[in-house]
C-alpha positions as CSV (number, residue, x, y, z in Angstrom):
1,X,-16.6,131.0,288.4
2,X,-18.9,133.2,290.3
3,X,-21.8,134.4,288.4
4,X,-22.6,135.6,284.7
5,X,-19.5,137.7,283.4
6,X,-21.5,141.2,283.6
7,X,-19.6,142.1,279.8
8,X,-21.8,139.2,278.2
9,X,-25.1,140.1,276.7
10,X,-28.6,138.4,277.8
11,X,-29.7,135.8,275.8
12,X,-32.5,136.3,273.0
13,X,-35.6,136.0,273.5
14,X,-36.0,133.1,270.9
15,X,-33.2,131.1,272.3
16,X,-34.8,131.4,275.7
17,X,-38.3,130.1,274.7
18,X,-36.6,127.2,273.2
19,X,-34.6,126.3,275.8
20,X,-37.9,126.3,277.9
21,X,-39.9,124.5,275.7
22,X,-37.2,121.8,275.7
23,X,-36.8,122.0,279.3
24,X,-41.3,121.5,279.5
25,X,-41.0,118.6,277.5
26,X,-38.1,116.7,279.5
27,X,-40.7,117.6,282.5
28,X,-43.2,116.0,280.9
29,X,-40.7,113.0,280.4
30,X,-40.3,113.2,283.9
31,X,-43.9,113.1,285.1
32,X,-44.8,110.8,282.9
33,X,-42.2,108.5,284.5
34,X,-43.5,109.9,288.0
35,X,-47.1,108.8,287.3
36,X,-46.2,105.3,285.7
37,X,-43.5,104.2,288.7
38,X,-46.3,105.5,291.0
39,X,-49.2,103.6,290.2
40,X,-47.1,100.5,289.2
41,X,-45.7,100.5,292.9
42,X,-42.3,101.7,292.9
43,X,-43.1,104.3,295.1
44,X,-38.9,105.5,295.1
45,X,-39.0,105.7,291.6
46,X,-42.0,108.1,291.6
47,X,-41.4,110.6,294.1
48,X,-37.8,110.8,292.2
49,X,-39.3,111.5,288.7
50,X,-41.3,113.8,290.2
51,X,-38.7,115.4,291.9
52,X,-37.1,115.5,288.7
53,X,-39.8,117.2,287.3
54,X,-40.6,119.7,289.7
55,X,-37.2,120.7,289.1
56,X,-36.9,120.8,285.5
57,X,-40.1,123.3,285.3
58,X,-38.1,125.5,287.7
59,X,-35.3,125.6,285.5
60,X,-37.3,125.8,282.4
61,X,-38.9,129.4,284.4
62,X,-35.4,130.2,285.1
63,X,-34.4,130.1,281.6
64,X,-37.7,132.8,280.9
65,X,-36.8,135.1,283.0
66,X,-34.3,137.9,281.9
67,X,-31.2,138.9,283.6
């Protein structure tokens, strides 16, 4: 596939704030792992979680934004 068929309809509102919120918590999942590996040495570990979290944000502001 290449995009979005353009036929569908946008998503509602509701759905998309819960799909965000879901997506802020598993980033807060994430950072929480990020800080713990961090200051318990396993410096890999961190920077991945983080990584991980710095993405998931984006996709949760993704998910906000309309089409």
């Amino acid at each position: 596939m290449t995009g979005p068929d353009p036929d569908e309809a946008p998503r509602p509102l509701i759905e998309r704030l819960g799909l965000g919120a879901v997506a802020l918590l598993l980033a807060a999942v994430f950072g929480f792992v990020a800080f713990a590996a961090w200051t318990s040495g396993e410096i890999f570990l961190g920077v991945m979680a983080g990584i991980g979290a710095i993405m998931t944000v984006w996709a949760a502001a993704s998910t906000l934004r309309p089409r």
